[in-house]
N, C-alpha and C positions, 0 to 999 in steps of 0.2 A: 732791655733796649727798646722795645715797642713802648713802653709805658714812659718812656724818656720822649719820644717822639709824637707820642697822643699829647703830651703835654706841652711839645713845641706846639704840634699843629694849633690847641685850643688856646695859646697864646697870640697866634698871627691872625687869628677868626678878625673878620670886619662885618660888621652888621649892616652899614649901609651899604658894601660890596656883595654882602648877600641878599641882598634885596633885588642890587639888579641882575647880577648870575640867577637868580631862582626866575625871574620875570624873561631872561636870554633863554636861558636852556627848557624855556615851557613846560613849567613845573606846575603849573594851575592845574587842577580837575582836565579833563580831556586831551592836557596836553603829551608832546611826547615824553614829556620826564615829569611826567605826574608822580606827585610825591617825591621826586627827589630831595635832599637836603643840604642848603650847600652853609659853608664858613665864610664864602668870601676873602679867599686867601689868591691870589695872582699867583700865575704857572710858575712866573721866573721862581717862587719864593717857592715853590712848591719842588721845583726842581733843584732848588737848594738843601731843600731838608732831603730830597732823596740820594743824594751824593754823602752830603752826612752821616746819613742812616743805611747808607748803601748795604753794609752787611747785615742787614738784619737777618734775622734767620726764616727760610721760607714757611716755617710754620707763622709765625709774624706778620706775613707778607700778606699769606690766606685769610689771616684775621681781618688788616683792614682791608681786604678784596671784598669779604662778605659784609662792610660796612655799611650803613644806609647815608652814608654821609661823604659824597660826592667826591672831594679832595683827599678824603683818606684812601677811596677806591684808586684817584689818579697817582696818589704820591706810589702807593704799591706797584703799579705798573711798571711807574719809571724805577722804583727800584729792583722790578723781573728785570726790566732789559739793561740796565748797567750789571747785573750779574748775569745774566745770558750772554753777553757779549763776549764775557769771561772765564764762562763754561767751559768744562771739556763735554763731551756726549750723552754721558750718562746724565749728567748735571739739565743739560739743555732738555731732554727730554721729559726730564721730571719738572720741572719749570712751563715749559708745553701743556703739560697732565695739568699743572694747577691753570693753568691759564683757561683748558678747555673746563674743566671741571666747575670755574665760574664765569663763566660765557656769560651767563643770566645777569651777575654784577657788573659785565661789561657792556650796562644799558644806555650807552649817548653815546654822539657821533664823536665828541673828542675823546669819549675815554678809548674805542675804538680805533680811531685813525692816529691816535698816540704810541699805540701797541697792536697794533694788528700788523704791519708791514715788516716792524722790527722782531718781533718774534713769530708769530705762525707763519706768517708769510713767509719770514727767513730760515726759518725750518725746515720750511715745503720745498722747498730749493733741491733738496736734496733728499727730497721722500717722495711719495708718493702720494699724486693730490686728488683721490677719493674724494677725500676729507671738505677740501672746497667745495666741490657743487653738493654735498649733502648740507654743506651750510649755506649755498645759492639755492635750495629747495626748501630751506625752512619754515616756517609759519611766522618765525619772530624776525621782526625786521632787522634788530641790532646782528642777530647771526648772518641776515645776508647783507648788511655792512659789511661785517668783520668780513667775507667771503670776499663781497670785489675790492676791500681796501686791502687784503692780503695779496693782491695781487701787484701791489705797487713792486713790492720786493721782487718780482719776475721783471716786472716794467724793467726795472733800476737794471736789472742785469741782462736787460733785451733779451729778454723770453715772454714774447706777446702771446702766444695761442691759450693760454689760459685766460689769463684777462680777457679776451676778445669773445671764448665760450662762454663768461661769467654773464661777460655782458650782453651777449646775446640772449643767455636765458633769464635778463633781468629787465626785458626792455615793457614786459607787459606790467612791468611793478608799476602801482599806484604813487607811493608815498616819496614825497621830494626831496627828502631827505637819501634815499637809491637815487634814485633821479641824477643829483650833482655830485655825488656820488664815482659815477658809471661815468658821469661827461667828464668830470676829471681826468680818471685814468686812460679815458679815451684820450681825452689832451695830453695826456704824459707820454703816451705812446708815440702820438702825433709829434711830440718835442724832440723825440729820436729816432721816427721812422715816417715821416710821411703819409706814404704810400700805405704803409699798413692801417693807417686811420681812416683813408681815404677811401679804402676796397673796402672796409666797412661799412662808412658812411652811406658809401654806392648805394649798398646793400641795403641798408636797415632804415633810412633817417627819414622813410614815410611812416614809420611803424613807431619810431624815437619819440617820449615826452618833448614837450617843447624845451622844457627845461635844460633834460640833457643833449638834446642839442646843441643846445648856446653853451651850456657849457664846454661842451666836446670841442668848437670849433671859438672859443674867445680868443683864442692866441692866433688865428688865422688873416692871413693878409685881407684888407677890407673887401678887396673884388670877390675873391673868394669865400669869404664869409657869407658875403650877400647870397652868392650861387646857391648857397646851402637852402640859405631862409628863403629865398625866392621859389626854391625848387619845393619846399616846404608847404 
């Protein structure tokens, strides 16, 4: 089955699509996805082969995880989470294991916020979350991605005090990528509680990149938007 699907994938490859995903996702020397490699293949089409291929078998899965080649990494994802979805416990757990086990292959912000929310995120729901702020403390930035984007699945189910610690200990991050990140789920919180964004905001938004500011409060009514940035 995997080798039926390597050969879909290198059938759907676009070369001039890879030229501008590799120049998007800052694949150049210095950039954040240096060295990446892409095919130039679009999500829809990507998330077609993974509905396809949905049962591939997770050893398959880990294969194209550890691939150096961008859409084979994403199509695996999507096909963790259409079988995670469908898991029973044991199942979901072992799926979890592969996911943390290549963390390192889950190096960009979409292979991340494709899969972070849906699975660890949705895991941690119901475990015990250690686990996040040792990945809000990491060195590597992709893992304190995965960390406050895991938190959307608390958002979704208005469970803010994780999200709100993530993001408090992520407010001295440099790279702006955390940055919109962090305003986001700031925002998502704000989209179902106000006030819980707000006591935040109180609190932190002399200390907040600019960035994740604006981000945190884009959905905000204009007077109040300004308060922010004015206060700022």
């Amino acid at each position: 089955m995997l080798k039926n699907l390597l050969q879909e994938i290198q059938i759907c490859a676009n070369k001039e699509k890879a030229k501008i995903l590799s120049i998007f996702f800052q694949t150049h020397k210095g950039g954040y996805g240096e060295g990446d490699i892409f095919l130039g293949i679009t999500v829809p089409v990507q998330r077609s082969l993974s509905r396809r291929f949905k049962d591939l078998p997770l050893s398959g899965i880990e294969t194209l995880l550890q691939s150096k080649i961008h859409e084979q990494r994403l199509i695996a994802l999507f096909i963790l989470i259409i079988q995670y979805q469908k898991a029973d416990k044991g199942i979901k757990e072992k799926i979890i294991r592969i996911y943390l086990k290549n963390l390192s292959s889950i190096n960009n912000w979409d292979l991340i916020d494709s899969s972070a929310p849906y699975l660890l995120g949705n895991y941690l729901l119901t475990e015990k979350r250690e686990l996040l702020y040792k990945l809000a403390r990491s060195k590597s930035l992709w893992a304190r991605r995965v960390a406050i984007m895991s938190t959307y699945a608390f958002i979704k189910a208005r469970q803010y005090d994780d999200a709100l610690a993530v993001a408090a200990m992520l407010l001295a991050e440099r790279h702006d990528l955390i940055h919109k990140a962090v305003g986001w789920m700031l925002r998502e919180i704000g989209n179902r509680d106000l006030k819980a964004e707000r006591l935040f905001l109180d609190k932190h938004y002399k200390s907040m990149p600019r960035t994740m500011l604006r981000y945190a409060i884009e959905k905000f009514p204009q007077d109040l938007k300004k308060y922010y940035l004015d206060k700022d």
